[in-house]
C-alpha positions in Angstrom: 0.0 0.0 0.0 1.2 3.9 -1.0 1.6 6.3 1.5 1.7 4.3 4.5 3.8 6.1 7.0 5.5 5.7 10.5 4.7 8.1 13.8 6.5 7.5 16.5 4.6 7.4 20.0 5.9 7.5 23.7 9.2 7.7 25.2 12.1 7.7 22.5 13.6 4.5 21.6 11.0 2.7 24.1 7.2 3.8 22.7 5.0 2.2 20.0 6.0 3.3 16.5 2.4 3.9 14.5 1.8 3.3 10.5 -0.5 5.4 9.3 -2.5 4.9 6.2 -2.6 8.0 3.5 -5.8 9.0 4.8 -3.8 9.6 8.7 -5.7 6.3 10.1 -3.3 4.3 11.6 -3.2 0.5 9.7 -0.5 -1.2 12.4 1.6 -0.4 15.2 4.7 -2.0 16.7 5.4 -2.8 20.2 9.1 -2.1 21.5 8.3 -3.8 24.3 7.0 -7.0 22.9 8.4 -6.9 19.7 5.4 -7.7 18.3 3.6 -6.2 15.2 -0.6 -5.9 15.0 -1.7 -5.4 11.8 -5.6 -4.3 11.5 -5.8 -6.1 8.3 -3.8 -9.6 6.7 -3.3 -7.7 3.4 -1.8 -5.1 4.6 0.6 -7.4 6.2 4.2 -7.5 4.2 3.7 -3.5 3.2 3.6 -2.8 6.8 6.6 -5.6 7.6 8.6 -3.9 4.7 8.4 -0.7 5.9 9.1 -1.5 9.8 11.6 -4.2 9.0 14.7 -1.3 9.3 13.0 -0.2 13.3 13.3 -4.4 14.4 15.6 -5.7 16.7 16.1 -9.8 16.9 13.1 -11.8 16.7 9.7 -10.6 16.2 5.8 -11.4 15.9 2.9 -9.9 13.4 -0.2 -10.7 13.3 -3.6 -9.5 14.4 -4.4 -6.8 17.2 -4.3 -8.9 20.9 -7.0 -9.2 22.9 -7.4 -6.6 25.1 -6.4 -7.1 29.1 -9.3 -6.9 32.0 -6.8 -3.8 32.7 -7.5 -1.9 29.5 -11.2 -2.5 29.0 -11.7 -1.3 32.4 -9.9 1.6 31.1 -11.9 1.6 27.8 -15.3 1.5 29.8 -14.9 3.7 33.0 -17.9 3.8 35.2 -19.6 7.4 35.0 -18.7 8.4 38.6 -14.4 7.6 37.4 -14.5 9.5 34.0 -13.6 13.0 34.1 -14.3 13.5 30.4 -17.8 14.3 30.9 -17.1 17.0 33.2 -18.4 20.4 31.8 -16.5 23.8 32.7 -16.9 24.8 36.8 -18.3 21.6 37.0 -18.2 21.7 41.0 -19.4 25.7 40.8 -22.5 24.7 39.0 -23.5 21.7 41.6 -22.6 24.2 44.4 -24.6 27.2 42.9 -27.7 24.6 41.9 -28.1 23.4 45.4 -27.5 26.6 47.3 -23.8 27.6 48.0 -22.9 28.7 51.8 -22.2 32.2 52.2 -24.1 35.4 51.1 -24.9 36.9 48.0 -21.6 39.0 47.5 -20.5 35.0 47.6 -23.0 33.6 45.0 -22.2 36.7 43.2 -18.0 35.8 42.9 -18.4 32.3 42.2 -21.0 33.2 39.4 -18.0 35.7 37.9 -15.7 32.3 38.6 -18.0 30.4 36.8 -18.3 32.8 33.7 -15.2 32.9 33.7 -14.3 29.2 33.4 -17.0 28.7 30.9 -15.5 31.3 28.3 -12.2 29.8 28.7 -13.9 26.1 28.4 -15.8 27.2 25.2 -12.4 28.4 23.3 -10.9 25.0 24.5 -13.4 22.9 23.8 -13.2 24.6 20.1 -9.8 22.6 19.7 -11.2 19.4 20.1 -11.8 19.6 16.4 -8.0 19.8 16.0 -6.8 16.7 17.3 -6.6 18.4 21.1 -8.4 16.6 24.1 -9.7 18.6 27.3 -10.6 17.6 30.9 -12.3 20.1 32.8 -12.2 20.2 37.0 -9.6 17.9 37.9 -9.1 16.9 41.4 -5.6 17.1 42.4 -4.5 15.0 45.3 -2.5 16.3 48.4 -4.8 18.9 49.2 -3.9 21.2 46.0 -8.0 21.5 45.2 -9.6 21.8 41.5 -7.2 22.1 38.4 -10.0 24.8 36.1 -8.4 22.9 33.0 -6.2 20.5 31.7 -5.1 20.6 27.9 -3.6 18.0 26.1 -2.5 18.9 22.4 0.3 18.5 19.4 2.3 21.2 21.6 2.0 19.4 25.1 0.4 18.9 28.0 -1.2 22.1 29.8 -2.3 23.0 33.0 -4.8 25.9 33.1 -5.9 28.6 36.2 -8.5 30.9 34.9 -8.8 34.4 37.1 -11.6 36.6 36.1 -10.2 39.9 34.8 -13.4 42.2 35.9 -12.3 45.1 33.5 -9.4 46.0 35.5 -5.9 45.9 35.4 -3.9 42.8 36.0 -0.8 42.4 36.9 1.0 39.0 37.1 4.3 38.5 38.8 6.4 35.6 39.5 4.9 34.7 43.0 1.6 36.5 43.2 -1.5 38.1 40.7 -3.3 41.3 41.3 -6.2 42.2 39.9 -7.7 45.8 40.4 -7.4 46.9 44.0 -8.0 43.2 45.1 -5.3 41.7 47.2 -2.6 40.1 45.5 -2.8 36.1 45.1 -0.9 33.4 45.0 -2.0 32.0 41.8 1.6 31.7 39.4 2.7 29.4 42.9 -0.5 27.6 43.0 -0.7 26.5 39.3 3.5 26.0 39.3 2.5 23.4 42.2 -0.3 22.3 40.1 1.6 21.4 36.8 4.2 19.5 38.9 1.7 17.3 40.1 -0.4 16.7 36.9 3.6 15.8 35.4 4.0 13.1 38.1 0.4 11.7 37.7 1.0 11.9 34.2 4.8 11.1 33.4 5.5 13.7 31.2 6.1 17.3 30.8 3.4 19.6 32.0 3.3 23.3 31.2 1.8 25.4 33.7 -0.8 28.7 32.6 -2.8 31.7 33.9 -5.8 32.4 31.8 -6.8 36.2 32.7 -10.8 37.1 31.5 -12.1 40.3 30.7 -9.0 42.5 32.0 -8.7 46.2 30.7 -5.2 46.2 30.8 -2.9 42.5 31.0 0.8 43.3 32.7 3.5 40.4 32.7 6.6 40.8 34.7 9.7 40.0 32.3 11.1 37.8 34.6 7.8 35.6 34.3 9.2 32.4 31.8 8.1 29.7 33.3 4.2 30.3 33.5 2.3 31.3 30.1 -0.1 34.0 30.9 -3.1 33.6 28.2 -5.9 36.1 27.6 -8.9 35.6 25.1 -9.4 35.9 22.5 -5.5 35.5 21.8 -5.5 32.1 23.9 -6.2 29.3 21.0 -3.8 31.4 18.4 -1.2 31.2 21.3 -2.1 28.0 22.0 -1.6 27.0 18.0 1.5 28.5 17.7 3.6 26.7 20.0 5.6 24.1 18.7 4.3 20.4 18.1 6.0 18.0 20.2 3.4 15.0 20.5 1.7 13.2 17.7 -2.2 12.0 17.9 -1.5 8.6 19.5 0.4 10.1 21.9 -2.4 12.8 22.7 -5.0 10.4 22.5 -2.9 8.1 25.3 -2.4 10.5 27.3 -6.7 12.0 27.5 -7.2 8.1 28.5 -4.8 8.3 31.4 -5.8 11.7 32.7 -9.5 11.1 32.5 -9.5 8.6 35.2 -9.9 9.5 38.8 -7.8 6.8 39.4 -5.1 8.6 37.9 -5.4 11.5 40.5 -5.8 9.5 43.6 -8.8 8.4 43.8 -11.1 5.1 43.3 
């Protein structure tokens, strides 16, 4: 068969190498690991040997897709209450504000603004679905860290996302805290810094960590800020698209499965 290409996947040297049909879907895969070969169809069997023949070491199998382990169906078919995917922008917010938050209405009235908030940055996220990204919205961190607003999984990496309303007034972000209008400065570049780390462990791979600002007049970034990106609509997805690629669509697609799963985060 023309066209057939290979994508590598994973750690280098050690992750699956992908072929890919002309049409991008992939047609066979080999595992490292196993040395073995699954081919999704028996006549595309010695095009796909041929052209994977110079990436084998010693002896090798090929032949059709195994059967999948109890492992990764249980993984394929998470029970609703252990799938994150589902989970819609402020997720906890809107249960809180449905069935009557604690506190008074200058309370209701900030999480609503939080919830706005994290439902404009959602929407332009959500958009890249369309482009071969993944979302998972409102993930529970373990250690006591609290809700992660976003987590982004793309061609350019993995991306963990704080959303601070902007409420039409000047913000400035530093390298320890955030100040927004008059409001007391807050922690948030430390918080999400913390946050990244611990999506990278649960993960095992890079995570980048970023401050989405909303609605501010005026957007200040201290010079010395390079290890946090600072995103604003609606120059977030552009940003977001011009970073270079670093991870191909198995890879993204591998990595959505893992961090959809409570069980990933800590919990059963």
């Amino acid at each position: 068969m023309r066209g057939l290409k290979v994508l590598p996947s994973g750690r280098p040297g050690r992750g699956r190498l992908y072929v890919n049909g002309p049409d991008g879907r992939v047609v066979a895969w080999y595992d490292r690991q196993t040395n073995r070969i699954s081919v999704l169809s028996e006549e595309q069997r010695e095009p796909v040997l041929a052209l994977l023949r110079p990436y084998l070491s010693g002896e090798f199998t090929i032949g059709p897709p195994p059967v999948p382990t109890s492992a990764e169906l249980r993984r394929l078919h998470l029970a609703p209450d252990r799938d994150l995917a589902p989970n819609r922008p402020g997720e906890t917010l809107l249960g809180e504000l449905a069935y009557g938050a604690p506190g008074g209405g200058r309370t209701r009235h900030r999480m609503r603004r939080q919830l706005l908030a994290f439902q404009r940055v959602g929407a332009e996220l959500d958009v890249l679905e369309a482009e071969d990204w993944r979302v998972v919205h409102d993930v529970p961190l373990p250690g006591g860290l609290g809700l992660l607003d976003h987590l982004l999984i793309g061609p350019p990496g993995v991306f963990a996302l704080r959303t601070v309303p902007g409420r039409r007034q000047r913000a400035q972000v530093g390298d320890l805290l955030l100040t927004v209008g008059r409001a007391a400065p807050g922690p948030d570049p430390r918080w999400i810094r913390r946050a990244a780390a611990c999506a990278s462990r649960a993960l095992e791979c890079p995570v980048t960590p970023a401050l989405t600002l909303t609605d501010a007049a005026r957007l200040e970034v201290a010079p010395t800020l390079r290890d946090v990106l600072v995103l604003q609509p609606p120059t977030l997805t552009p940003t977001l698209r011009a970073i270079p690629r670093t991870l191909k669509p198995p890879d993204v697609e591998t990595l959505f499965t893992t961090a959809r799963m409570t069980t990933t985060w800590g919990y059963s």
